[in-house]
PQR file of N, CA, C, O and H, with PARSE charges and radii, in Angstrom:
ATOM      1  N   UNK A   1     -93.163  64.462  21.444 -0.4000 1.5000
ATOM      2  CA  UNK A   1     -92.686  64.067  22.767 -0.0000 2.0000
ATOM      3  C   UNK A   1     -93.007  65.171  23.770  0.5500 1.7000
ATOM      4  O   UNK A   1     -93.361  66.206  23.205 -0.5500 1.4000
ATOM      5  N   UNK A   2     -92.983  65.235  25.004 -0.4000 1.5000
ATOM      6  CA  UNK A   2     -94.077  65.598  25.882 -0.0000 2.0000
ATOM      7  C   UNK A   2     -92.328  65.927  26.986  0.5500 1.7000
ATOM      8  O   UNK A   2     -91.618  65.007  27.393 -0.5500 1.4000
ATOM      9  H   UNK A   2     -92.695  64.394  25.463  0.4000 1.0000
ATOM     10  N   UNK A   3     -92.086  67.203  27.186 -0.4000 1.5000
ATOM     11  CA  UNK A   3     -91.211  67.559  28.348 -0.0000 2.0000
ATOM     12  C   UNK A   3     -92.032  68.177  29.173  0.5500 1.7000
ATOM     13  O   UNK A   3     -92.491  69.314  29.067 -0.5500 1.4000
ATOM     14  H   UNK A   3     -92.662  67.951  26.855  0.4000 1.0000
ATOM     15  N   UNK A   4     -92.292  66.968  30.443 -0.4000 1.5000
ATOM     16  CA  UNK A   4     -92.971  67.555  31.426 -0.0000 2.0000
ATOM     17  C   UNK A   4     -92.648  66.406  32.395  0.5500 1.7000
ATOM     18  O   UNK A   4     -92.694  65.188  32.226 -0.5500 1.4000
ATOM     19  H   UNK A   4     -91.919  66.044  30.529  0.4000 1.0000
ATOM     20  N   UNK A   5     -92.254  67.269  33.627 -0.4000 1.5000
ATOM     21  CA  UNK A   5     -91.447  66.868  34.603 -0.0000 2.0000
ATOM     22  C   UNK A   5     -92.932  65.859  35.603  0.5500 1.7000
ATOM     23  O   UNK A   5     -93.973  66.157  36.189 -0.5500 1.4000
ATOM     24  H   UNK A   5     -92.217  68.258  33.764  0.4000 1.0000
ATOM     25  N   UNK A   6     -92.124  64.560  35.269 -0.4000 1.5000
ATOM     26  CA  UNK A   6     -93.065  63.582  36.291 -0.0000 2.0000
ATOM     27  C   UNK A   6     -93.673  63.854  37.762  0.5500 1.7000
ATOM     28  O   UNK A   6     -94.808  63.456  38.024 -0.5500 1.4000
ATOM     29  H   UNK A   6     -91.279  64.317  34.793  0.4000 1.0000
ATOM     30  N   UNK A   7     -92.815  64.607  38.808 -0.4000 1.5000
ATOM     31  CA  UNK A   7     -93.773  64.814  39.960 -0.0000 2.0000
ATOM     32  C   UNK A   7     -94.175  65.934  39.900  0.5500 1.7000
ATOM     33  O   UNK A   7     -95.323  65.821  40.330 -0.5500 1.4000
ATOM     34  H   UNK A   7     -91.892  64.930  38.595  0.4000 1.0000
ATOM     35  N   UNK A   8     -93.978  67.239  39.594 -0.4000 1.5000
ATOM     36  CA  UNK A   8     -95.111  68.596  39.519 -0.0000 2.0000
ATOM     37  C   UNK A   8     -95.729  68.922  38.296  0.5500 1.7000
ATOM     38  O   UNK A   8     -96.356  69.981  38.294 -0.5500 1.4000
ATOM     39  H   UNK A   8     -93.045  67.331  39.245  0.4000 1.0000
ATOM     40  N   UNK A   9     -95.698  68.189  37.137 -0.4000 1.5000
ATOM     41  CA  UNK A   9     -96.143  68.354  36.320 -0.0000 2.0000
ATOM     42  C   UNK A   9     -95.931  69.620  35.330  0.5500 1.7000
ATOM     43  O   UNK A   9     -96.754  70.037  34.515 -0.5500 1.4000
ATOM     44  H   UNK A   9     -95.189  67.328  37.139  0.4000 1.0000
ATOM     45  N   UNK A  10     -94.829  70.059  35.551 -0.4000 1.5000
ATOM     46  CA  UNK A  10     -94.484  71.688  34.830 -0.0000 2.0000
ATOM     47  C   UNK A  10     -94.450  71.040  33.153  0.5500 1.7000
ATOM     48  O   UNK A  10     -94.089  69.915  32.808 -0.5500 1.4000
ATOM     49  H   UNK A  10     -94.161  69.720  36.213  0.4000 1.0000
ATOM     50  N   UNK A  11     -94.895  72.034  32.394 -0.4000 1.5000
ATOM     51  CA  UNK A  11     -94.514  71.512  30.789 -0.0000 2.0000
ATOM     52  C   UNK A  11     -93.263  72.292  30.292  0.5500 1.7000
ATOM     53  O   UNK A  11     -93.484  73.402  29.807 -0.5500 1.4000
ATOM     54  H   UNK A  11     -95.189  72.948  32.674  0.4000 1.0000
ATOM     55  N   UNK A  12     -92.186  71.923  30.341 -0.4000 1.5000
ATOM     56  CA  UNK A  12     -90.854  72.217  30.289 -0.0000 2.0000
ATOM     57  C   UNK A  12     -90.349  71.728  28.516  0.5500 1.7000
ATOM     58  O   UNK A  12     -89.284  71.187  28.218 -0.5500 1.4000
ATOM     59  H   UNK A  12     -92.007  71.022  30.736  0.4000 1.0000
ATOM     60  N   UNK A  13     -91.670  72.183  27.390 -0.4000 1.5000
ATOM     61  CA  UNK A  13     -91.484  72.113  26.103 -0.0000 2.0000
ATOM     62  C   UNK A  13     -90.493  73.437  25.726  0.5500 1.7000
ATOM     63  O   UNK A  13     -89.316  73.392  25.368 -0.5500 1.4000
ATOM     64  H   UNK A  13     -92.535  72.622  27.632  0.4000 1.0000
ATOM     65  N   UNK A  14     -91.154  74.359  25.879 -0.4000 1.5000
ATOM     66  CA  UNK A  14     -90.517  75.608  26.121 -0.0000 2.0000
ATOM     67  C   UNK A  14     -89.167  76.255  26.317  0.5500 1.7000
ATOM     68  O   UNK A  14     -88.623  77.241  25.821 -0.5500 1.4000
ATOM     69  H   UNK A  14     -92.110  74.396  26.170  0.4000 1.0000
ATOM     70  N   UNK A  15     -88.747  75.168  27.400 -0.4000 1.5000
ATOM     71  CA  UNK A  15     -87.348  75.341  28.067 -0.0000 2.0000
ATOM     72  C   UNK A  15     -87.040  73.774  28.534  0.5500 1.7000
ATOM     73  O   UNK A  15     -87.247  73.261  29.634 -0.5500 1.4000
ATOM     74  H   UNK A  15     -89.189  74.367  27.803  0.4000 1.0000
ATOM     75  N   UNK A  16     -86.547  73.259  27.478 -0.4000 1.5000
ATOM     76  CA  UNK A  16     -85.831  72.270  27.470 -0.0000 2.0000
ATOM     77  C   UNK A  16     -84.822  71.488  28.375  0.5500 1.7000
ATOM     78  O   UNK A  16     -84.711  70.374  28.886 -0.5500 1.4000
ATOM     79  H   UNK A  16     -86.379  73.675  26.584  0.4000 1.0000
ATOM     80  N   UNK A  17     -84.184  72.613  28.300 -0.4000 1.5000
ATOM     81  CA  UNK A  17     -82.858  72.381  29.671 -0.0000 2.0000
ATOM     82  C   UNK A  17     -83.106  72.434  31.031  0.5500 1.7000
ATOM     83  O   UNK A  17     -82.266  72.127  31.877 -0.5500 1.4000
ATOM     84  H   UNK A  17     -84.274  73.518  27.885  0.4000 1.0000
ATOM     85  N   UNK A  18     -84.631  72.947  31.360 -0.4000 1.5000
ATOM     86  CA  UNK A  18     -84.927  72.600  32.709 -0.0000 2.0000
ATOM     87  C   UNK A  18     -85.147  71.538  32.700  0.5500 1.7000
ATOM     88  O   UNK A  18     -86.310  71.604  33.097 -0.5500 1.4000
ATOM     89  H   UNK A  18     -85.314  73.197  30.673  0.4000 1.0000
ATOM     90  N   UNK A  19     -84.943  70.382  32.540 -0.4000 1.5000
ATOM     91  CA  UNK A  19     -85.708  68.901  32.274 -0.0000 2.0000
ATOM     92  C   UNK A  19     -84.360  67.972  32.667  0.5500 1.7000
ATOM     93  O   UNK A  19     -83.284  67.893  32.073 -0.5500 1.4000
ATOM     94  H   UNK A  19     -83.998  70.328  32.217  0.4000 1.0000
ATOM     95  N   UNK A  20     -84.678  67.509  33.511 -0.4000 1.5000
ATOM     96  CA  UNK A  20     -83.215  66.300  33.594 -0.0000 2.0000
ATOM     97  C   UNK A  20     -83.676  65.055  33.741  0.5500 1.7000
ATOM     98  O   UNK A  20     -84.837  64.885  33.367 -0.5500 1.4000
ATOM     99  H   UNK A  20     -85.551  67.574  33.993  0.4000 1.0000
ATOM    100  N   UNK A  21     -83.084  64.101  34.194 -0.4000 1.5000
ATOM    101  CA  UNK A  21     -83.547  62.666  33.815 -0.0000 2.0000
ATOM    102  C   UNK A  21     -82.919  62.103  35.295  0.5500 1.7000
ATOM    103  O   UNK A  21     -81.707  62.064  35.506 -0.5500 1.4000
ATOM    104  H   UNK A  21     -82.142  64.239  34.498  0.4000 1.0000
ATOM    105  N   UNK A  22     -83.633  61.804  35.983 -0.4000 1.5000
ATOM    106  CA  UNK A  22     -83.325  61.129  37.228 -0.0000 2.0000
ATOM    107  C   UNK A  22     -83.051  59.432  37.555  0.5500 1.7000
ATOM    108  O   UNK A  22     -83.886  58.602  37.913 -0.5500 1.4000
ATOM    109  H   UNK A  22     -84.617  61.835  35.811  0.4000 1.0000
ATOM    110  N   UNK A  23     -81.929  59.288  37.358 -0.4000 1.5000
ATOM    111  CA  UNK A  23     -82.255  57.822  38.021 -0.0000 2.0000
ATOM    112  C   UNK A  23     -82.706  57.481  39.470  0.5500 1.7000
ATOM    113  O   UNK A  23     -82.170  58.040  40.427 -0.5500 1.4000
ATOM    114  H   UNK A  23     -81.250  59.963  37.067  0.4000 1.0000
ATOM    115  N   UNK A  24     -83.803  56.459  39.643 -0.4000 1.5000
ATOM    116  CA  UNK A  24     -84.388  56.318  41.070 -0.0000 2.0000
ATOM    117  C   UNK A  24     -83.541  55.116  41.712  0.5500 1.7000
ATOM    118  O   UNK A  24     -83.923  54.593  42.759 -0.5500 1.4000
ATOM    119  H   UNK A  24     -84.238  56.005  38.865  0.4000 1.0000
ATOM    120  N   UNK A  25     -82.602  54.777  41.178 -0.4000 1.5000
ATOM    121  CA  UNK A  25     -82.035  53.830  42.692 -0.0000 2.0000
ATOM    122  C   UNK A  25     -80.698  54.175  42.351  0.5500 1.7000
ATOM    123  O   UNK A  25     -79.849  53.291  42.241 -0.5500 1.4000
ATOM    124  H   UNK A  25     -82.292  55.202  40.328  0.4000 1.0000
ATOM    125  N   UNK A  26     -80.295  55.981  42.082 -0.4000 1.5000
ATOM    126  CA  UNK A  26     -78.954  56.112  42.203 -0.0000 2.0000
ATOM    127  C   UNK A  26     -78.050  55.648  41.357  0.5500 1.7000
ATOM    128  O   UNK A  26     -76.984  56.253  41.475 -0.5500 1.4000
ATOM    129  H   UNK A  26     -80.985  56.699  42.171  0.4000 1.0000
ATOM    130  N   UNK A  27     -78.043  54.866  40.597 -0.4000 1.5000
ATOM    131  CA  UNK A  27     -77.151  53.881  39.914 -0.0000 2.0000
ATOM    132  C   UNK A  27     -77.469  54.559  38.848  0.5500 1.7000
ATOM    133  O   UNK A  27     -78.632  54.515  38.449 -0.5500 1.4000
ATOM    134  H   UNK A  27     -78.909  54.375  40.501  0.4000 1.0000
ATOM    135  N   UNK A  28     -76.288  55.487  38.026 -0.4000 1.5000
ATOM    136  CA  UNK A  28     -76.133  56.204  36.706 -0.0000 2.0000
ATOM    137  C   UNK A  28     -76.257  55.228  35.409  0.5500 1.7000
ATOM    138  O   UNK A  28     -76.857  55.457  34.358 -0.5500 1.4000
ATOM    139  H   UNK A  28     -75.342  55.522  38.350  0.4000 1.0000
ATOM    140  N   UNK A  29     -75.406  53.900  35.843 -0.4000 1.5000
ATOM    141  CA  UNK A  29     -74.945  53.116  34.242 -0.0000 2.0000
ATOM    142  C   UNK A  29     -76.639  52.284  34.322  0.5500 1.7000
ATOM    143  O   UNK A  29     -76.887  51.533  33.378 -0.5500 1.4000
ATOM    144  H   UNK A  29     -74.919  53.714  36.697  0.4000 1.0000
ATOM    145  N   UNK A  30     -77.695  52.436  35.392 -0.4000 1.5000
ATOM    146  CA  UNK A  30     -78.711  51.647  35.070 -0.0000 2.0000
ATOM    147  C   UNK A  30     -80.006  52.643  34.396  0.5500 1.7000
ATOM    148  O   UNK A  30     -80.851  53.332  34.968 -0.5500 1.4000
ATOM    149  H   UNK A  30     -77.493  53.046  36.159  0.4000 1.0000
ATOM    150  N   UNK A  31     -79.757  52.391  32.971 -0.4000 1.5000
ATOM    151  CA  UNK A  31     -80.690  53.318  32.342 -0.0000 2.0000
ATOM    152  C   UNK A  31     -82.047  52.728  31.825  0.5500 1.7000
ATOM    153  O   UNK A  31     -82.706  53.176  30.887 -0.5500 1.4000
ATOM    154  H   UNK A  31     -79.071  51.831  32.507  0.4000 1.0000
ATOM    155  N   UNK A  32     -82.376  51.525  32.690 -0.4000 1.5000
ATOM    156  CA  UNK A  32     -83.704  51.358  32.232 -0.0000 2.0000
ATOM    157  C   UNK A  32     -84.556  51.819  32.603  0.5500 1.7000
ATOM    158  O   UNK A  32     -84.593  52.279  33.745 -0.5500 1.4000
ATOM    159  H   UNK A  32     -81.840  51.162  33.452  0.4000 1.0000
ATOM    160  N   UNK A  33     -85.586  51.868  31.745 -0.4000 1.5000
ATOM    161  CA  UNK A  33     -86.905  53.471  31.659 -0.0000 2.0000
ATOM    162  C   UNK A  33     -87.603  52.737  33.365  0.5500 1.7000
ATOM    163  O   UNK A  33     -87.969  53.375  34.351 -0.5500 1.4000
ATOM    164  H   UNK A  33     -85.556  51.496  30.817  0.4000 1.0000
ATOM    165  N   UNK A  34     -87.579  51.511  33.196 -0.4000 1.5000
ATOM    166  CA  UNK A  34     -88.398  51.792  34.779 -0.0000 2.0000
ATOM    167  C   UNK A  34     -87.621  52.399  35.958  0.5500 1.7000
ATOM    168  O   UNK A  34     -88.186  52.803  36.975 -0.5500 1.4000
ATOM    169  H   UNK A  34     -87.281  50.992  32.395  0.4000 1.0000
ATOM    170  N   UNK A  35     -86.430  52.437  35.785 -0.4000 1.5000
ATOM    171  CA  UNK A  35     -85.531  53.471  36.535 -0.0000 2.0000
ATOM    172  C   UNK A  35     -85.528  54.939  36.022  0.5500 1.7000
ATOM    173  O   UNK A  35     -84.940  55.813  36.661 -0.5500 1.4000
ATOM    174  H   UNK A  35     -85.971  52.109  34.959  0.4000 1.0000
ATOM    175  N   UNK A  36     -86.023  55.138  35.156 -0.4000 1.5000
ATOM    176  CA  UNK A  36     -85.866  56.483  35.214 -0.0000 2.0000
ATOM    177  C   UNK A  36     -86.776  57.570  35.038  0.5500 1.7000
ATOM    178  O   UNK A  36     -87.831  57.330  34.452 -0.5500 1.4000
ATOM    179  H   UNK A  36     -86.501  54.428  34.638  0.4000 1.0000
ATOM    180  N   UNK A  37     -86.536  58.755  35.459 -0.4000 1.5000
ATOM    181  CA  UNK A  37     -87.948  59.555  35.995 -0.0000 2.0000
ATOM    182  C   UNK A  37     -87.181  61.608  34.840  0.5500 1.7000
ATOM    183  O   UNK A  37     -86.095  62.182  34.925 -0.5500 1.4000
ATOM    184  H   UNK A  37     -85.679  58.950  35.935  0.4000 1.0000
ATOM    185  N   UNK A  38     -88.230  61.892  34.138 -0.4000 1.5000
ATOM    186  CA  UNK A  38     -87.842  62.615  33.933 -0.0000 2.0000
ATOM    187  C   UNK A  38     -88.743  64.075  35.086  0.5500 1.7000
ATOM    188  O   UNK A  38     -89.909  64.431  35.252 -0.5500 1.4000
ATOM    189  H   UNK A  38     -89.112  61.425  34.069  0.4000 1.0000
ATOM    190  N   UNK A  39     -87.446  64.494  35.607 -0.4000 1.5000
ATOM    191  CA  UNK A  39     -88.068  65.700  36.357 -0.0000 2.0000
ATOM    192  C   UNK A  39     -87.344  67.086  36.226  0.5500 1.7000
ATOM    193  O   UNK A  39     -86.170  67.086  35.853 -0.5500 1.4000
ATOM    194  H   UNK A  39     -86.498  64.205  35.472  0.4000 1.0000
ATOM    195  N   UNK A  40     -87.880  68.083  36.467 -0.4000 1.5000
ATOM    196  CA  UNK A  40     -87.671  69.509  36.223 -0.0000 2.0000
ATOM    197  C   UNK A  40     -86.109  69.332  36.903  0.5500 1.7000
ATOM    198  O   UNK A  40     -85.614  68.311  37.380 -0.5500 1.4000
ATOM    199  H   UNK A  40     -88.833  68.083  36.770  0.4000 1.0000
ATOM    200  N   UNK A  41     -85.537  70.648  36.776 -0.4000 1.5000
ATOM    201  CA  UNK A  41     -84.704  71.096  37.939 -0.0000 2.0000
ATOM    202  C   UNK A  41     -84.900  70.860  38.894  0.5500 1.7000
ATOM    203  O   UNK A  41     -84.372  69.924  39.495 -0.5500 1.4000
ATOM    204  H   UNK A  41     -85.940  71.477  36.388  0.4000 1.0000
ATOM    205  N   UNK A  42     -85.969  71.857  39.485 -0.4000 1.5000
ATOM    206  CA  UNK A  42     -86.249  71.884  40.896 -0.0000 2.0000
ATOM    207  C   UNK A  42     -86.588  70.601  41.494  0.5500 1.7000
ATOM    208  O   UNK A  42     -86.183  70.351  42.629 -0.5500 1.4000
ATOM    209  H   UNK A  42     -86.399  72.617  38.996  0.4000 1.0000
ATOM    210  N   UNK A  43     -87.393  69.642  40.749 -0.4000 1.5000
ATOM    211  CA  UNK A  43     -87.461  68.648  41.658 -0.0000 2.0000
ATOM    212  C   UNK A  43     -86.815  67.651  41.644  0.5500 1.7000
ATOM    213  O   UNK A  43     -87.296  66.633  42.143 -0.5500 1.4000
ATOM    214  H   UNK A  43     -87.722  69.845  39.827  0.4000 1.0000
ATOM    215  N   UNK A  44     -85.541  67.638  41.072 -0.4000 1.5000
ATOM    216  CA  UNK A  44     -84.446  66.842  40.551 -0.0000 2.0000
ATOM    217  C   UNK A  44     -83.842  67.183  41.788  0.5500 1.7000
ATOM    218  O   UNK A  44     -83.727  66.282  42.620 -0.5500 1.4000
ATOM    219  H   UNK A  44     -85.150  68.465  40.666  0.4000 1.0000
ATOM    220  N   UNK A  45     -83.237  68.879  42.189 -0.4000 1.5000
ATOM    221  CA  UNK A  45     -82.431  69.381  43.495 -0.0000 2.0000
ATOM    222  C   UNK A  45     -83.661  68.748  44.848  0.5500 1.7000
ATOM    223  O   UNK A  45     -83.149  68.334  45.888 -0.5500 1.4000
ATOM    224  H   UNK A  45     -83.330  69.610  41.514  0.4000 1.0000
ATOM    225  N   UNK A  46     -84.763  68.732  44.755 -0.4000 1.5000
ATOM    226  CA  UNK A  46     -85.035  68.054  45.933 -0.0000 2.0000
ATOM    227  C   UNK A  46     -85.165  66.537  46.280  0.5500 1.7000
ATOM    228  O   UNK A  46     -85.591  66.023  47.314 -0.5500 1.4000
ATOM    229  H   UNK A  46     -85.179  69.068  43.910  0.4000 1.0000
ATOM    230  N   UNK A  47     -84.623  65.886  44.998 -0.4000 1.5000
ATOM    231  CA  UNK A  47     -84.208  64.367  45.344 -0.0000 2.0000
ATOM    232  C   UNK A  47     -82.989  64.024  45.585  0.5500 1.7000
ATOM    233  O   UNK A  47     -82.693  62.831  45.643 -0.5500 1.4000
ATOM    234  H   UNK A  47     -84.277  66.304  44.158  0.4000 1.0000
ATOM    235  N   UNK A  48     -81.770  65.322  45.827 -0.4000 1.5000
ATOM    236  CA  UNK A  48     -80.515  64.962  45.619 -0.0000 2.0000
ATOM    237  C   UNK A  48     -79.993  66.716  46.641  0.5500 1.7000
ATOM    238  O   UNK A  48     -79.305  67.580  46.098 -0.5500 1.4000
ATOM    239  H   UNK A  48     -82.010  66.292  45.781  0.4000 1.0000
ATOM    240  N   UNK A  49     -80.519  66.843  48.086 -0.4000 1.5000
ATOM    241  CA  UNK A  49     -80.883  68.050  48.438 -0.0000 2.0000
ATOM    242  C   UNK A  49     -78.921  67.829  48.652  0.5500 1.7000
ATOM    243  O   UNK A  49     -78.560  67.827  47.475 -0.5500 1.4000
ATOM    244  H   UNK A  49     -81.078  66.141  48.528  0.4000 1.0000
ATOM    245  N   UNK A  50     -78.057  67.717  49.232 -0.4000 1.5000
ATOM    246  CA  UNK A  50     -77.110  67.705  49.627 -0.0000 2.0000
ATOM    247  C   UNK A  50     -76.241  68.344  48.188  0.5500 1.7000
ATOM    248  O   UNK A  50     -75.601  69.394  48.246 -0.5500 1.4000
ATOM    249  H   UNK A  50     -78.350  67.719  50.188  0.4000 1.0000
ATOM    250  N   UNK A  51     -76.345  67.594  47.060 -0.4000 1.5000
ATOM    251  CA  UNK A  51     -75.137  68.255  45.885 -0.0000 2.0000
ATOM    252  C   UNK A  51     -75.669  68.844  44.591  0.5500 1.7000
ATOM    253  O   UNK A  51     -75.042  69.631  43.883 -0.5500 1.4000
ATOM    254  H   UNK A  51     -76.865  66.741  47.012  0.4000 1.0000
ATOM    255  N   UNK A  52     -76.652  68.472  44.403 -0.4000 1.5000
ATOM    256  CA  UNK A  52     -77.274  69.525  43.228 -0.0000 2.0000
ATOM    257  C   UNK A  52     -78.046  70.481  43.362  0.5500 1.7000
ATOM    258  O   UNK A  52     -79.151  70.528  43.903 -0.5500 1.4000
ATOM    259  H   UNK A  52     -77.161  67.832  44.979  0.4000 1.0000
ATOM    260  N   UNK A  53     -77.327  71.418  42.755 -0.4000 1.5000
ATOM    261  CA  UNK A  53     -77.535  72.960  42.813 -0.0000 2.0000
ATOM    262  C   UNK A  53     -78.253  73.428  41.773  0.5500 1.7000
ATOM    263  O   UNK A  53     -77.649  73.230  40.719 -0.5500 1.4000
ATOM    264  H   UNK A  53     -76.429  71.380  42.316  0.4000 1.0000
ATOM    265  N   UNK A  54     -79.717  74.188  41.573 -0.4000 1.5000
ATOM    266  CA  UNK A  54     -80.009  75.079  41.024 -0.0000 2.0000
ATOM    267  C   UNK A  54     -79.276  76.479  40.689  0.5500 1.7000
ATOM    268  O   UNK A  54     -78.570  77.110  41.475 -0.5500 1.4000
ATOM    269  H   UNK A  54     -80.207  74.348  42.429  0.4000 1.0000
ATOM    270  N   UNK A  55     -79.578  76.819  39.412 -0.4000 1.5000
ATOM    271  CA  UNK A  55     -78.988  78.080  38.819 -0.0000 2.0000
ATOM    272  C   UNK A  55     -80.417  79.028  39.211  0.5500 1.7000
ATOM    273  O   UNK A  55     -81.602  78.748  39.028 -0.5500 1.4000
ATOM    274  H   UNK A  55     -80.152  76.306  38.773  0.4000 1.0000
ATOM    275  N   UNK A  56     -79.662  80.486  39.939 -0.4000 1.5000
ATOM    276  CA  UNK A  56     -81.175  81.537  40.622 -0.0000 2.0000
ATOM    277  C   UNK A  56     -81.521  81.619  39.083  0.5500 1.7000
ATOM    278  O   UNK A  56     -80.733  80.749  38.714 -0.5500 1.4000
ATOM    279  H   UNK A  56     -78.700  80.713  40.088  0.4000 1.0000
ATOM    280  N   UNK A  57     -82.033  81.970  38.115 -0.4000 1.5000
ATOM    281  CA  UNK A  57     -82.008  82.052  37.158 -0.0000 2.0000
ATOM    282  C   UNK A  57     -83.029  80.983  37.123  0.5500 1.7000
ATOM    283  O   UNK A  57     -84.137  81.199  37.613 -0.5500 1.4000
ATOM    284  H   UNK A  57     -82.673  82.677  38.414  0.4000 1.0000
ATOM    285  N   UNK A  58     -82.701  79.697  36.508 -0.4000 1.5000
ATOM    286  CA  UNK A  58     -83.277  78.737  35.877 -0.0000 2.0000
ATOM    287  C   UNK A  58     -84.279  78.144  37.184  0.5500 1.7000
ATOM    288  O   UNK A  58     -85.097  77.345  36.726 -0.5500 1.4000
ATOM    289  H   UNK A  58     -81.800  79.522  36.110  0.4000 1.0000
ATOM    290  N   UNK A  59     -84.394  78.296  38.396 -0.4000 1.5000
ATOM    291  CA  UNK A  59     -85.105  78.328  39.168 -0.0000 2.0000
ATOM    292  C   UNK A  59     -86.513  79.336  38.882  0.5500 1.7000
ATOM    293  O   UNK A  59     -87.690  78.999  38.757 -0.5500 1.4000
ATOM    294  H   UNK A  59     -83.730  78.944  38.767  0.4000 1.0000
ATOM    295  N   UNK A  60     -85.798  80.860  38.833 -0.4000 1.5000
ATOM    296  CA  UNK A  60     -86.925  81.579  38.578 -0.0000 2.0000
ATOM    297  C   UNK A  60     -87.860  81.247  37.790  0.5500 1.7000
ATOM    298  O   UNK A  60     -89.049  81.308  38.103 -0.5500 1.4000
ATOM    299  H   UNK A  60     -84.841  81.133  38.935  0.4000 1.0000
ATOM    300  N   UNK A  61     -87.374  80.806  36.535 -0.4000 1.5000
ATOM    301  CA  UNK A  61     -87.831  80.391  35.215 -0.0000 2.0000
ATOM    302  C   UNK A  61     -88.875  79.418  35.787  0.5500 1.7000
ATOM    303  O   UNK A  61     -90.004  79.838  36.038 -0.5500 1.4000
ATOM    304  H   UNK A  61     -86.408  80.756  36.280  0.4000 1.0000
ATOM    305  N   UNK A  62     -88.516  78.035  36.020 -0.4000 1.5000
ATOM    306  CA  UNK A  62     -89.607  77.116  36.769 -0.0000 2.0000
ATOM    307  C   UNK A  62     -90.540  77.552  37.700  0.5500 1.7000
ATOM    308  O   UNK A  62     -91.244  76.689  38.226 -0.5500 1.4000
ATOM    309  H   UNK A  62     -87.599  77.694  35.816  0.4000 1.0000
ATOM    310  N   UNK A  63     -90.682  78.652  37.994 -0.4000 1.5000
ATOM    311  CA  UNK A  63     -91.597  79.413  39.246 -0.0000 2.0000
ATOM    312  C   UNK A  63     -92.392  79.781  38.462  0.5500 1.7000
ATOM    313  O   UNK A  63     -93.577  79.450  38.400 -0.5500 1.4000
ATOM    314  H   UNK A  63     -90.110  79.352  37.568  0.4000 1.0000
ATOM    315  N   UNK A  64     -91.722  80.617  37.683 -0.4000 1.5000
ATOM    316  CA  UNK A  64     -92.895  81.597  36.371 -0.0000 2.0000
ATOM    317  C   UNK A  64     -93.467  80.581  35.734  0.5500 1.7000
ATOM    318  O   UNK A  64     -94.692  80.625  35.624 -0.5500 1.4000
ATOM    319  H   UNK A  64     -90.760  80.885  37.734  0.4000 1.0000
ATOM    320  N   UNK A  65     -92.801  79.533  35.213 -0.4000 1.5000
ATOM    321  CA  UNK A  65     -93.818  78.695  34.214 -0.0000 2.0000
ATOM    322  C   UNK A  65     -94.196  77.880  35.098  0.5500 1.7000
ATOM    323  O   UNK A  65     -94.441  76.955  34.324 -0.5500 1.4000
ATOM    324  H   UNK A  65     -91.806  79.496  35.302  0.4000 1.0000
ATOM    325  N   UNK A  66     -94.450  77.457  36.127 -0.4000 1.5000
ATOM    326  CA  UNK A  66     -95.502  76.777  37.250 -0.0000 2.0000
ATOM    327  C   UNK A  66     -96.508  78.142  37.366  0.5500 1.7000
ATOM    328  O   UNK A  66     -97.584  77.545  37.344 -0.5500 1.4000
ATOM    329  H   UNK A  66     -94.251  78.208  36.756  0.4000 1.0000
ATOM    330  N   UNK A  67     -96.715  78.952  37.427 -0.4000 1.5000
ATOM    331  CA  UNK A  67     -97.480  80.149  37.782 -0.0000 2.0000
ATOM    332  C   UNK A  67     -98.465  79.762  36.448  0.5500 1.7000
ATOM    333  O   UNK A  67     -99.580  79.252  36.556 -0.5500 1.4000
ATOM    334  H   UNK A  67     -95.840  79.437  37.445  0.4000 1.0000
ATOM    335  N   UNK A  68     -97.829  80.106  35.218 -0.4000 1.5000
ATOM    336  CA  UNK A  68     -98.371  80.671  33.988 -0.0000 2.0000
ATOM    337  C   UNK A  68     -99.608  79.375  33.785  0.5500 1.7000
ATOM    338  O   UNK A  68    -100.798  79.607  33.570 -0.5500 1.4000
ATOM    339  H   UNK A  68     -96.923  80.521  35.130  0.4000 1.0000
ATOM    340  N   UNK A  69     -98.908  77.809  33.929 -0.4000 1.5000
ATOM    341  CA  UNK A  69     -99.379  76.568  33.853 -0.0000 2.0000
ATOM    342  C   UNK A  69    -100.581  76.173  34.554  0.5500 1.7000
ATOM    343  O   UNK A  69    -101.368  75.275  34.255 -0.5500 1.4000
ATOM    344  H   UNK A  69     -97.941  77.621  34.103  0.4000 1.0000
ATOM    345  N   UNK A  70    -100.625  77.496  36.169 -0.4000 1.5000
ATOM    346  CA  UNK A  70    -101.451  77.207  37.250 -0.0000 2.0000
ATOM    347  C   UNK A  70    -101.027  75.856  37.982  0.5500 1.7000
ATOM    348  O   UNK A  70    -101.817  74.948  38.240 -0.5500 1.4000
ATOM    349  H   UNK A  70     -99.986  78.225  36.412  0.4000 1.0000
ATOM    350  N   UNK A  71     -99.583  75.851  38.299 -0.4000 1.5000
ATOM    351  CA  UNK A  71     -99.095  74.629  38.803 -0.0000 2.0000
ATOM    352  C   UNK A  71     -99.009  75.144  40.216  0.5500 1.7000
ATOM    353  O   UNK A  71     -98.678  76.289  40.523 -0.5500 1.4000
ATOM    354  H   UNK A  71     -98.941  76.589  38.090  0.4000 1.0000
ATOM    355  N   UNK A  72     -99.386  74.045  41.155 -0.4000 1.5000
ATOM    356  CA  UNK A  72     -98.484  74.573  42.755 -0.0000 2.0000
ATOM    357  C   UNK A  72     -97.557  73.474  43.000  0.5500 1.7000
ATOM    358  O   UNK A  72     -97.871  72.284  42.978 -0.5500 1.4000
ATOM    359  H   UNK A  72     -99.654  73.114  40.906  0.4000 1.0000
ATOM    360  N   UNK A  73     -96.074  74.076  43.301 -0.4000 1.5000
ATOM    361  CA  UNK A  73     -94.980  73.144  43.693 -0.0000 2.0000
ATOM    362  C   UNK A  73     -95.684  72.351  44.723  0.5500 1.7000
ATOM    363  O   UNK A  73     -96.579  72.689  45.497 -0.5500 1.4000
ATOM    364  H   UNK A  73     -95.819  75.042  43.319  0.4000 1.0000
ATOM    365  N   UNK A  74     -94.913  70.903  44.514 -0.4000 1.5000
ATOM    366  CA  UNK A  74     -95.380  70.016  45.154 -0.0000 2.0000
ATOM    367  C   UNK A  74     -94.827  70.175  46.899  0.5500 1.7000
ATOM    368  O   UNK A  74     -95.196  69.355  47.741 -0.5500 1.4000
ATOM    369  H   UNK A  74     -94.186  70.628  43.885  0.4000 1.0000
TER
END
């Protein structure tokens, strides 16, 4: 199985827990896969800019392994 965050493409095999699972129309109890988007941290906090918070830490982490990957944030 393949942890790598759908819009920047980071490979988040490595570090697992940067990886969250987004639902796209908001609705938590609707877990069907065409609703759902697996994305990093970071781009999880920029679909939800008002209440989810990055850890400075686990941010850094996604910077360095976008660097190492040759990724540029989207």
């Amino acid at each position: 199985m393949q942890y790598r965050c759908e819009d920047c493409r980071v490979d988040c095999n490595q570090a697992k827990h940067l990886l969250d699972v987004h639902h796209q129309n908001s609705v938590t109890m609707d877990n069907r896969r065409s609703n759902l988007r697996a994305l990093c941290k970071t781009c999880h906090a920029a679909r939800h800019p008002n209440w989810y918070e990055i850890d400075a830490q686990d941010r850094q982490k996604l910077q360095q392994m976008r660097a190492a990957q040759g990724l540029v944030r989207p």
